[in-house]
DODRENVEX-736776 format. One line per field, with one value per atom (N, C-alpha, C): residue in one letter; atom name; x, y, z. Coordinates in pm, whole numbers, padded with zeros to 5 digits. Layout:
BEGIN
r <- (a	...)
a <- (CA	...)
x <- (X	...)
y <- (Y	...)
z <- (Z	...)
% end
This chain:
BEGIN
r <- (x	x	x	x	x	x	x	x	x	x	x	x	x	x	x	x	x	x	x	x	x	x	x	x	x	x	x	x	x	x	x	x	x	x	x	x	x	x	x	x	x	x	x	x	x	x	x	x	x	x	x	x	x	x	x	x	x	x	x	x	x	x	x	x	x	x	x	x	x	x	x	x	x	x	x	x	x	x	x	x	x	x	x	x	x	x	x	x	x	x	x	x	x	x	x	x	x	x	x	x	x	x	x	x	x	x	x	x	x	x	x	x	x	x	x	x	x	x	x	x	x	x	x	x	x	x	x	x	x	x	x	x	x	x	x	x	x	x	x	x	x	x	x	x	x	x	x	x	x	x	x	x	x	x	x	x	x	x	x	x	x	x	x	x	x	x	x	x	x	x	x	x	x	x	x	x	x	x	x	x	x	x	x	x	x	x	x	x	x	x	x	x	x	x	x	x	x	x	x	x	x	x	x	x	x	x	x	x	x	x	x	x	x	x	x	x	x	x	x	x	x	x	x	x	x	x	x	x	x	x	x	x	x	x	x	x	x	x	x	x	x	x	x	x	x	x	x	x	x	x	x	x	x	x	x	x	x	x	x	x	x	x	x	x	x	x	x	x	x	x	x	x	x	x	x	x	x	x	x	x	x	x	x	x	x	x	x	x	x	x	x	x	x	x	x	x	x	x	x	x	x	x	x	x	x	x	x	x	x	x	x	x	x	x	x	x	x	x	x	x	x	x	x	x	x	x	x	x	x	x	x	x	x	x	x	x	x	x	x	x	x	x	x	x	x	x	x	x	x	x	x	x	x	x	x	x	x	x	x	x	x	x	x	x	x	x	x	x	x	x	x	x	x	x	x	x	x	x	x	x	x	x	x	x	x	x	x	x	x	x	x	x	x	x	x	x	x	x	x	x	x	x	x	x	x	x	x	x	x	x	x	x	x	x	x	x	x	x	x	x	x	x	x	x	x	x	x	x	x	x	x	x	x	x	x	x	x	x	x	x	x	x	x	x	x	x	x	x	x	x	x	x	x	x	x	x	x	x	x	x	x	x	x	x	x	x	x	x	x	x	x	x	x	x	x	x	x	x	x	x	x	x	x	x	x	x	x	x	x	x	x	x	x	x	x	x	x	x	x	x	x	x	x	x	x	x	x	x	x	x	x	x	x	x	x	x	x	x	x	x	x	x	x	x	x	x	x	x	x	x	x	x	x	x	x	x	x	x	x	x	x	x	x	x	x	x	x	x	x	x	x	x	x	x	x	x	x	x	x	x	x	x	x	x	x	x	x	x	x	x	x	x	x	x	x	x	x	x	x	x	x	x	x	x	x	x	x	x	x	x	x	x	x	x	x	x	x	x	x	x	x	x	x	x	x	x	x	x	x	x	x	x	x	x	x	x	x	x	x	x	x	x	x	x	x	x	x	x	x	x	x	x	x	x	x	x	x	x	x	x	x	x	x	x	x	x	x	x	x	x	x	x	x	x	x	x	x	x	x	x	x	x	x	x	x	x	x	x	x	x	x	x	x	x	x	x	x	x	x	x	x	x	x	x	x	x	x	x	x	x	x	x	x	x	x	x	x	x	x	x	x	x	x	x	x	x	x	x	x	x	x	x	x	x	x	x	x	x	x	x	x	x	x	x	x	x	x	x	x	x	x	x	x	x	x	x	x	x	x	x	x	x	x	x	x	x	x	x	x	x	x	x	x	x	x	x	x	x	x	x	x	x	x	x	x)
a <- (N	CA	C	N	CA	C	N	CA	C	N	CA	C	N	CA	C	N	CA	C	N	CA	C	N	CA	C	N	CA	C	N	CA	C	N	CA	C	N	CA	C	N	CA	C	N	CA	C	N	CA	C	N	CA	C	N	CA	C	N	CA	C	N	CA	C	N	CA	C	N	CA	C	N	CA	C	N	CA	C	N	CA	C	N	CA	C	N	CA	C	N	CA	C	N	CA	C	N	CA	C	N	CA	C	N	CA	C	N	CA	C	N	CA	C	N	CA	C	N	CA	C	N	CA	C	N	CA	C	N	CA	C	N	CA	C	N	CA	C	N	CA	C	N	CA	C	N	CA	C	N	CA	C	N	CA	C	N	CA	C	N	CA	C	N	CA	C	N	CA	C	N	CA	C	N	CA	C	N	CA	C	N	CA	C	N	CA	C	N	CA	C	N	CA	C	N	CA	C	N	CA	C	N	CA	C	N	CA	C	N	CA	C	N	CA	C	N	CA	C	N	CA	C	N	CA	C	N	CA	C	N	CA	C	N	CA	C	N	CA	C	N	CA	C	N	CA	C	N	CA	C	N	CA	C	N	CA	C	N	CA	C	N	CA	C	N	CA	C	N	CA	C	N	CA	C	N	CA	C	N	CA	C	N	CA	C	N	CA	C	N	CA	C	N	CA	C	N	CA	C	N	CA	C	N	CA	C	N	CA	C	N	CA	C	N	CA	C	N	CA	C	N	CA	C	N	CA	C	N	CA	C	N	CA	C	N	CA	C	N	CA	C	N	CA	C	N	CA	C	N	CA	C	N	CA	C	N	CA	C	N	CA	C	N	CA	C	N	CA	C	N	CA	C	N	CA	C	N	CA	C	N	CA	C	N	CA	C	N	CA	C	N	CA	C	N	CA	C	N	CA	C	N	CA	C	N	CA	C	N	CA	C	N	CA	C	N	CA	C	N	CA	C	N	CA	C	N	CA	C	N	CA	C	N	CA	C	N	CA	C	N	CA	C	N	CA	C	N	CA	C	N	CA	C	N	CA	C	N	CA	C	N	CA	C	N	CA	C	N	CA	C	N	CA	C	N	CA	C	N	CA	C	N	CA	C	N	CA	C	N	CA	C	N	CA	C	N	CA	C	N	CA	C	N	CA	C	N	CA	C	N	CA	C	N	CA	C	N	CA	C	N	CA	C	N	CA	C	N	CA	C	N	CA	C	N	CA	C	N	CA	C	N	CA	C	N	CA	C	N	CA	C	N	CA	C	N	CA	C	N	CA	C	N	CA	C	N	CA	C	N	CA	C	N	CA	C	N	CA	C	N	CA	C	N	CA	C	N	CA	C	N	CA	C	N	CA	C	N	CA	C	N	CA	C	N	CA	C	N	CA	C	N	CA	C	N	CA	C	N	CA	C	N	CA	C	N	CA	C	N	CA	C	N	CA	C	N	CA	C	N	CA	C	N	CA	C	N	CA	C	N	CA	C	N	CA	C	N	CA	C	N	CA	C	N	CA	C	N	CA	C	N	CA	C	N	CA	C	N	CA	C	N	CA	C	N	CA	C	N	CA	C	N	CA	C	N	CA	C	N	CA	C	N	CA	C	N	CA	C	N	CA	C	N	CA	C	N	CA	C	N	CA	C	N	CA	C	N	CA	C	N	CA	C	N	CA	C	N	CA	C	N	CA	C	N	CA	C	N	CA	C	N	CA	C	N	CA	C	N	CA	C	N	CA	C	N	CA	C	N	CA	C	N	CA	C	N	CA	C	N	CA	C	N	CA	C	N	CA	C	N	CA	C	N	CA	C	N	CA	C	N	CA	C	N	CA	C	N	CA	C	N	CA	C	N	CA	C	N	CA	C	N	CA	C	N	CA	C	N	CA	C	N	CA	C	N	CA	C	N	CA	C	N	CA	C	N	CA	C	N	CA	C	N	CA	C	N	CA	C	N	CA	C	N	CA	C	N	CA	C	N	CA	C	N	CA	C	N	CA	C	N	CA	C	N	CA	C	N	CA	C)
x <- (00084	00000	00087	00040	00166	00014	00009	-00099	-00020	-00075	00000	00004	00083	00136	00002	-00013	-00128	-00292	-00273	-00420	-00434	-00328	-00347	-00409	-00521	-00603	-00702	-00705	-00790	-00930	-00982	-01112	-01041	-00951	-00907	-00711	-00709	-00607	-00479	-00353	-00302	-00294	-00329	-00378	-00247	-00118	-00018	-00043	-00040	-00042	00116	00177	00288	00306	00387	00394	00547	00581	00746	00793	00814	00842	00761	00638	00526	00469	00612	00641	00691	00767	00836	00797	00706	00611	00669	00765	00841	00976	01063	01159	01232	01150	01147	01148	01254	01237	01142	01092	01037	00875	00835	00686	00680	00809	00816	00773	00808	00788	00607	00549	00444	00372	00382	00338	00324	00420	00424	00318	00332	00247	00069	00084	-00065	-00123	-00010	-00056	-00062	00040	-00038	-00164	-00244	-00355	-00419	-00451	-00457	-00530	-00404	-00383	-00515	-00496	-00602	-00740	-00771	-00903	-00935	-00853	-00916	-00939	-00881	-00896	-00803	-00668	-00534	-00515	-00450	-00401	-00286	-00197	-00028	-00007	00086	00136	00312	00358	00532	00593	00711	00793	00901	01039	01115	01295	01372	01494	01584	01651	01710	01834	01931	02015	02073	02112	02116	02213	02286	02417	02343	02315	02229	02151	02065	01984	02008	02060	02134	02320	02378	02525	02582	02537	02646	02530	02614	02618	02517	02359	02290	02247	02271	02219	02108	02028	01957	01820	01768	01616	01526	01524	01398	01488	01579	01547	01569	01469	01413	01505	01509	01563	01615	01730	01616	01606	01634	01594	01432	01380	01243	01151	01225	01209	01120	01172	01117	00937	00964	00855	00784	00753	00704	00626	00702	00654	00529	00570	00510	00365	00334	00253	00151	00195	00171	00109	00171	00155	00025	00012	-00093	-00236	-00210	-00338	-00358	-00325	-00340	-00281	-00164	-00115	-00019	-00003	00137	00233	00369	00433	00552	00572	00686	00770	00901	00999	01095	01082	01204	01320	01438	01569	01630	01724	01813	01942	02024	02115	02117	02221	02218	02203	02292	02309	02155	02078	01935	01899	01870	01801	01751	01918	01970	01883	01901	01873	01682	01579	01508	01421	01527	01444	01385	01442	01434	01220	01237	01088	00982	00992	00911	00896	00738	00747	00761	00692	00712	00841	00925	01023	00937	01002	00953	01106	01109	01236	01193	01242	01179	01255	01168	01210	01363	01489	01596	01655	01637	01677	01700	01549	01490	01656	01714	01873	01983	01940	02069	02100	02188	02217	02239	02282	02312	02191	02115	02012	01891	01900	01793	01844	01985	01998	01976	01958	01980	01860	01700	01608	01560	01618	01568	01618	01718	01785	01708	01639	01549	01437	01371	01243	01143	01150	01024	00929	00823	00784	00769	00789	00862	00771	00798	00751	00791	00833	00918	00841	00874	00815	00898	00841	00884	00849	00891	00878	00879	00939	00905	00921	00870	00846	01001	01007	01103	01140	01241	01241	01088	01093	00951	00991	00967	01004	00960	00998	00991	00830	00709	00581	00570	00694	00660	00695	00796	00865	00765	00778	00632	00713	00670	00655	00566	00492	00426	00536	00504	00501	00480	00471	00409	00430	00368	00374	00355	00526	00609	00621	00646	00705	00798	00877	00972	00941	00800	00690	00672	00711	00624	00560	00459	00336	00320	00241	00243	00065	00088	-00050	-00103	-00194	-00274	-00167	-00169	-00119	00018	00080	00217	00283	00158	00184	00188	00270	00252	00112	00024	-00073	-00068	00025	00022	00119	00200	00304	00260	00296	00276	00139	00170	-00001	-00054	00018	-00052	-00002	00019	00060	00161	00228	00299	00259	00182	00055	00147	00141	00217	00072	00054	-00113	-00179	-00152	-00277	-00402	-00477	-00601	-00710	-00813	-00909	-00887	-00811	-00827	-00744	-00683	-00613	-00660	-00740	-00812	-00925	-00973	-01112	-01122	-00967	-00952	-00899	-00823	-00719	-00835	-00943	-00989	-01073	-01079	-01081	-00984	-00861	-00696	-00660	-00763	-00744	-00609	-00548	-00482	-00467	-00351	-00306	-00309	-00192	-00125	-00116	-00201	-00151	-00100	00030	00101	00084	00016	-00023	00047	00127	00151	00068	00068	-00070	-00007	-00069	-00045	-00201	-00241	-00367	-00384	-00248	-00275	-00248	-00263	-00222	-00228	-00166	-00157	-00154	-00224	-00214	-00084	-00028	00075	00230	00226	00329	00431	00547	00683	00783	00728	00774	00697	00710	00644	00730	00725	00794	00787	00917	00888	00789	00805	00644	00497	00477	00333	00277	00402	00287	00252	00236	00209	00150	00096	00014	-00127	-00184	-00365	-00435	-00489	-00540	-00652	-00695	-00756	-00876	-00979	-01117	-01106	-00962	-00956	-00893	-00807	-00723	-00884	-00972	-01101	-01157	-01152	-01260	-01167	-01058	-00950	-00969	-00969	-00950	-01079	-01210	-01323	-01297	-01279	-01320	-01212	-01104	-00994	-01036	-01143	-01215	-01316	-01386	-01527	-01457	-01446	-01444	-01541	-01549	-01668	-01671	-01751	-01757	-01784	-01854	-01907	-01813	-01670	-01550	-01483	-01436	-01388	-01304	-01114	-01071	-00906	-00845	-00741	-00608	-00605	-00536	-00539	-00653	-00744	-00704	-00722	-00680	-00581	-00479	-00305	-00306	-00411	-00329	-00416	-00463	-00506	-00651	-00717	-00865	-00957	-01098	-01164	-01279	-01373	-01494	-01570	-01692	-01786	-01883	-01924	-02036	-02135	-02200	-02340	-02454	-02542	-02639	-02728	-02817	-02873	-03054)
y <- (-00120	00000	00125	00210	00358	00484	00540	00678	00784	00783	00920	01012	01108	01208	01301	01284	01335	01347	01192	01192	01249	01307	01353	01471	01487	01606	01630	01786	01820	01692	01655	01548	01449	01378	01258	01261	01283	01331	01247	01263	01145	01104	01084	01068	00925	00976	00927	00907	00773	00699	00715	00776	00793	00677	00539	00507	00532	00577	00596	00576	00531	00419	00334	00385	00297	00134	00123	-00059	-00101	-00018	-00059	-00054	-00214	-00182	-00308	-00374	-00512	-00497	-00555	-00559	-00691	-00770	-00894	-00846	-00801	-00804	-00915	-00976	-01074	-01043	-00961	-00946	-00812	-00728	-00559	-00588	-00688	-00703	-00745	-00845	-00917	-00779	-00700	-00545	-00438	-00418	-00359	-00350	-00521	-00607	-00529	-00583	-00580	-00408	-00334	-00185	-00102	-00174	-00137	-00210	-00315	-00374	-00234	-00192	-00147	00041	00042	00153	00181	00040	00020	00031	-00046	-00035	00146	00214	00354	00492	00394	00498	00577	00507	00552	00535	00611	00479	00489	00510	00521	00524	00413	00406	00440	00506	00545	00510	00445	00430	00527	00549	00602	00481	00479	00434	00504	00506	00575	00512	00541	00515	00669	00614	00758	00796	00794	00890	00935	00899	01026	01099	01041	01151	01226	01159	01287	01299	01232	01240	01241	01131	01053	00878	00822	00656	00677	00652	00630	00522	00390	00281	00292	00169	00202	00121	00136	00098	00091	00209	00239	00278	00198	00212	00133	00130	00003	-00065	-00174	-00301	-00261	-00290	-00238	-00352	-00453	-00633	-00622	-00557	-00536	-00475	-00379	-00304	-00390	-00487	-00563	-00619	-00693	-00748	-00659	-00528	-00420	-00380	-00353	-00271	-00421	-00548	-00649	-00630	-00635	-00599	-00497	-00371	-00239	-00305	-00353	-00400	-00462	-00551	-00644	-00566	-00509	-00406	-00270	-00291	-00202	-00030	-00057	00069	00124	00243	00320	00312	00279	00262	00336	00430	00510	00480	00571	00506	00656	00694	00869	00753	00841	00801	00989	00883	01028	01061	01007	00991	00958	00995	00963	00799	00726	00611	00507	00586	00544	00539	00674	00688	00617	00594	00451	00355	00301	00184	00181	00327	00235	00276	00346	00397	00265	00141	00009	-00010	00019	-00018	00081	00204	00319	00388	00406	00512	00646	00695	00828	00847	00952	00938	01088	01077	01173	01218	01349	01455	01527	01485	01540	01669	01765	01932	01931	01835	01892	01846	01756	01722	01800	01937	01921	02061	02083	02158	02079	01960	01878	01815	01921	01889	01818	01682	01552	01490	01477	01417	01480	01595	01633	01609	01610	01591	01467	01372	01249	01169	01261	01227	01254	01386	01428	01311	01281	01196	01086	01013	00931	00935	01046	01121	01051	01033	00961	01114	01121	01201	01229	01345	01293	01422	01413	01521	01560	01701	01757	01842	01847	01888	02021	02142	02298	02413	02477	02527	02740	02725	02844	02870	02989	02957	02965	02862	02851	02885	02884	02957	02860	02885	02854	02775	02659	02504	02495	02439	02413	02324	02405	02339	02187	02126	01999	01897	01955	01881	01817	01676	01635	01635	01737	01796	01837	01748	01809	01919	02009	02024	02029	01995	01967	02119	02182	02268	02184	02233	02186	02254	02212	02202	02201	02188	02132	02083	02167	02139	01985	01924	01794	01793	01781	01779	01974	01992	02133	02197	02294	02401	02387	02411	02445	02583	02685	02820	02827	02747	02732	02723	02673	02660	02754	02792	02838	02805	02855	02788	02843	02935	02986	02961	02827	02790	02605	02530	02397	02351	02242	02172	02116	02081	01951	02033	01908	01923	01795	01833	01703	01731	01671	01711	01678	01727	01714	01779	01781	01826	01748	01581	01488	01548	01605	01673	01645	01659	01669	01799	01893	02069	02035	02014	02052	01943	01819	01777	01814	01906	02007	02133	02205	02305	02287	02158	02140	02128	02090	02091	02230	02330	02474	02491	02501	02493	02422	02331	02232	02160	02114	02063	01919	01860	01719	01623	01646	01565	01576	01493	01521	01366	01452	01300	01345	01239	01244	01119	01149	01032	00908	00836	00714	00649	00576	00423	00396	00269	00226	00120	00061	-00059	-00037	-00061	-00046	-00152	-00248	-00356	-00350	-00454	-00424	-00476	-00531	-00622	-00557	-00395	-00353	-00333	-00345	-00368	-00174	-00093	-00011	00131	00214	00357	00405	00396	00467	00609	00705	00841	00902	00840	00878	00882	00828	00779	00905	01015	01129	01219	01216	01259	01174	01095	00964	00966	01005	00970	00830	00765	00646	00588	00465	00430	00520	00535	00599	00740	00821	00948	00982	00870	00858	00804	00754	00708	00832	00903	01047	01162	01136	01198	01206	01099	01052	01069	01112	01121	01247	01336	01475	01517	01474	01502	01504	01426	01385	01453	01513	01600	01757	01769	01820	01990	02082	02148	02252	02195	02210	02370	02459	02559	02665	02598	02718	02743	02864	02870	03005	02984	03107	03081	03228	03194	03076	03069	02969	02805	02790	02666	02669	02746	02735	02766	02831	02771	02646	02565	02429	02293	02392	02337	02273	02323	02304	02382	02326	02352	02333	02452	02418	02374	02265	02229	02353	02373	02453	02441	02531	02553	02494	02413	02389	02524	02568	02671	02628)
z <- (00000	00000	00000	-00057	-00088	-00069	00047	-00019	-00096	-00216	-00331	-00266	-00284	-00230	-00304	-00451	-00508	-00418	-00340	-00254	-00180	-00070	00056	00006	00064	00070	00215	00208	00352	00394	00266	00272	00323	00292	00314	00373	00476	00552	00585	00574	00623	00766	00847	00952	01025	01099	01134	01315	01316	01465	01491	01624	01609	01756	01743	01812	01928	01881	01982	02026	02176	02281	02345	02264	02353	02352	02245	02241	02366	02457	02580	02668	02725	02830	02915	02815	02931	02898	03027	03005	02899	02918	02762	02637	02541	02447	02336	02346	02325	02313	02459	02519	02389	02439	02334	02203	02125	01972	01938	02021	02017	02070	02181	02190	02107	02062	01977	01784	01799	01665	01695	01851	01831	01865	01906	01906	01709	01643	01494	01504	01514	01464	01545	01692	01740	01641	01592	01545	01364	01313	01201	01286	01396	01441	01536	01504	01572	01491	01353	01243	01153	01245	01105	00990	00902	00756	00761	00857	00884	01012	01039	01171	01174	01256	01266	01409	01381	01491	01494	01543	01575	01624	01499	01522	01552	01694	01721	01833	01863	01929	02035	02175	02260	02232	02145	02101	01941	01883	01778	01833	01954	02015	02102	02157	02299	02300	02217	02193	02287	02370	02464	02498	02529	02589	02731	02685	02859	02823	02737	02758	02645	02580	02489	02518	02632	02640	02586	02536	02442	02268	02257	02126	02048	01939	01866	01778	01815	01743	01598	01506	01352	01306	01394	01312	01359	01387	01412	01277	01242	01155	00994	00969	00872	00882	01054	01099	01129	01169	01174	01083	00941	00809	00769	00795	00697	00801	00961	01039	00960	00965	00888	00748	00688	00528	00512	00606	00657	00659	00732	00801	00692	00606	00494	00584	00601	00735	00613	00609	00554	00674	00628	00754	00720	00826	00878	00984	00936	01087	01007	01175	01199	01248	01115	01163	01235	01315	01329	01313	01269	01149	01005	00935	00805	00745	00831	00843	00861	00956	01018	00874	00792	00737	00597	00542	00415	00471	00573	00639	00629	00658	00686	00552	00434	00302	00224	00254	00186	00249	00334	00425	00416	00381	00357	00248	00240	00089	00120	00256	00316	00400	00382	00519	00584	00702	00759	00838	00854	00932	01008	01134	01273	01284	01380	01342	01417	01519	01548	01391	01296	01192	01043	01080	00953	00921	00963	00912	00910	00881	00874	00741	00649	00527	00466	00539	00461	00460	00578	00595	00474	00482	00384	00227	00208	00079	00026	00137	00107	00086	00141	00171	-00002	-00050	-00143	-00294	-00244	-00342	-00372	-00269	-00267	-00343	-00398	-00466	-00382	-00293	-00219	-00154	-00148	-00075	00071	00116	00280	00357	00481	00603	00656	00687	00777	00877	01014	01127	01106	01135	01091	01253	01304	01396	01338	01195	01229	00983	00964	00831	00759	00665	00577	00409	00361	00209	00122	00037	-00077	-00118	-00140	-00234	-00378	-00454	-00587	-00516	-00564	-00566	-00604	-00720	-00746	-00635	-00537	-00417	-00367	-00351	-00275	-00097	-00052	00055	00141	00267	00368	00482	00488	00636	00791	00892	00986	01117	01134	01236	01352	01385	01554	01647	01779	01892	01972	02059	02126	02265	02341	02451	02410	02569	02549	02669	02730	02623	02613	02490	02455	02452	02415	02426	02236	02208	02066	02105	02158	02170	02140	02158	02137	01995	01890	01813	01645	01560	01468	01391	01373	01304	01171	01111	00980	00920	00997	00909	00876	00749	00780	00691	00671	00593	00708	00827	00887	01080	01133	01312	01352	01368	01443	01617	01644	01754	01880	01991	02135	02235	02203	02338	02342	02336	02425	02431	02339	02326	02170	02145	02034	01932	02014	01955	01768	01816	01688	01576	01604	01523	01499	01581	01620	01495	01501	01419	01261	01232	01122	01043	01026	00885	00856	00944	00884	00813	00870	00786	00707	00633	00497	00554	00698	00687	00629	00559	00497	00613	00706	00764	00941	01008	01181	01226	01270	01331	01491	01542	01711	01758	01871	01969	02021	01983	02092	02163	02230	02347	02332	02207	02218	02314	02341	02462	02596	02682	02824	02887	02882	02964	03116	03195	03362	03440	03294	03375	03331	03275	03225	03335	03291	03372	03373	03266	03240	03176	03206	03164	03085	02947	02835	02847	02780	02793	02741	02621	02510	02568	02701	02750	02787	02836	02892	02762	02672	02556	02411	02505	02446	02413	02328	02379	02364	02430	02453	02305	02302	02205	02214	02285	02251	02240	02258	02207	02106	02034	01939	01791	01836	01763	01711	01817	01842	01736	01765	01718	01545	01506	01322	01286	01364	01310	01249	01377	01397	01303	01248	01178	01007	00985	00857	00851	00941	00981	00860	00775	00630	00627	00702	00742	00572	00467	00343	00335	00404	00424	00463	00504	00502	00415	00439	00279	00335	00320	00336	00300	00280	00201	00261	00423	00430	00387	00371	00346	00185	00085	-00063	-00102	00035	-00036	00013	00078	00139	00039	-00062	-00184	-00179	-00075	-00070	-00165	-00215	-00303	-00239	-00204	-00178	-00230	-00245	-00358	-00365	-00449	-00522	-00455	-00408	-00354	-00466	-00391	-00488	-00467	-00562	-00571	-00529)
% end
């Protein structure tokens, strides 16, 4: 399954389950993978059509050695995408090196570049080299792109968890969402937005061994449901200039 870069539109949204650490709920690598499986199925039954993980190691991310708990396998990485594949899921995975990124272009049609990334020249040249269409998380507005670039943007953060207020709302097609909240799936389809990537934890096991960092910026299955409705809720009757640079078309009034 591939969604065209052509399809994403305000009607039909790409709508990204961001799972993050929230595979790490045992200290069994073993329990983590079979967790992880059933939080994509998880992720098809609440209304996604793309689920994303995060490969990372604590010296790309924090550039020093604290041990690597939470970060994902990439012999996982295969069994993951075929999971995803299964469930008719678009499947993503944020690298944070250059190296990450070779590695997980074989498994994805979208890459996505998280906003400490999105100035990192190799990484972006390399993304581009790929011609794949990709996402970059944006915190503040950037030069004008060649329109054919298949390019989302995502209006970012660095708040975890964050405010709707915090955020640029006049920069970006989409949200790379950090407020554990409904709002910004409440407001994005005034803003013809494409693309909201939100954090989840659809499972919660009683018997978890561990609280991932990702959890306090998590929203649960029946708000993550509520979430992809209200994200598709299309309000046909608006009509304004941010909404038709983000390439929305109102239908015609019947008379």
């Amino acid at each position: 399954m591939m969604i065209e870069f052509i399809d994403v539109r305000p009607e039909d949204p790409l709508l990204i389950a961001e799972i993050g650490s929230n595979w790490r709920k045992y200290a069994n690598n073993g329990r983590c993978i079979k967790h992880a499986l059933d939080q994509i199925y998880r992720v098809k039954e609440a209304g996604f059509n793309a689920v994303k993980f995060q490969m990372f190691t604590q010296v790309e991310l924090y550039g020093e050695d604290g041990g690597d708990m939470f970060s994902l396998p990439r012999s996982w990485i295969p069994v993951l995408f075929q999971e995803a594949k299964k469930n008719e899921l678009e499947f993503l995975c944020s690298a944070f090196s250059l190296d990450g990124y070779k590695f997980v272009n074989q498994y994805v049609n979208w890459h996505k570049i998280a906003c400490p990334e999105n100035e990192m020249k190799d990484i972006i040249k390399y993304v581009k080299s790929t011609l794949k269409p990709y996402i970059i998380s944006i915190d503040k507005a950037g030069p004008i792109e060649n329109p054919l670039i298949k390019r989302i943007e995502l209006t970012c953060v660095s708040e975890y968890p964050a405010k709707i207020k915090d955020y640029r709302l006049d920069i970006g097609r989409g949200i790379s969402d950090h407020t554990c909240s409904l709002t910004p799936a409440q407001i994005g389809p005034a803003l013809a937005w494409k693309c909201y990537e939100v954090h989840v934890d659809l499972l919660k096991p009683n018997d978890a061994e561990i609280n991932p960092p990702d959890n306090i910026v998590s929203i649960p299955f029946h708000v993550a449901k509520e979430y992809c409705k209200l994200a598709r809720e299309v309000p046909l009757h608006v009509d304004n200039p941010h909404r038709r640079m983000n390439g929305f078309r109102p239908k015609p009034k019947r008379a």
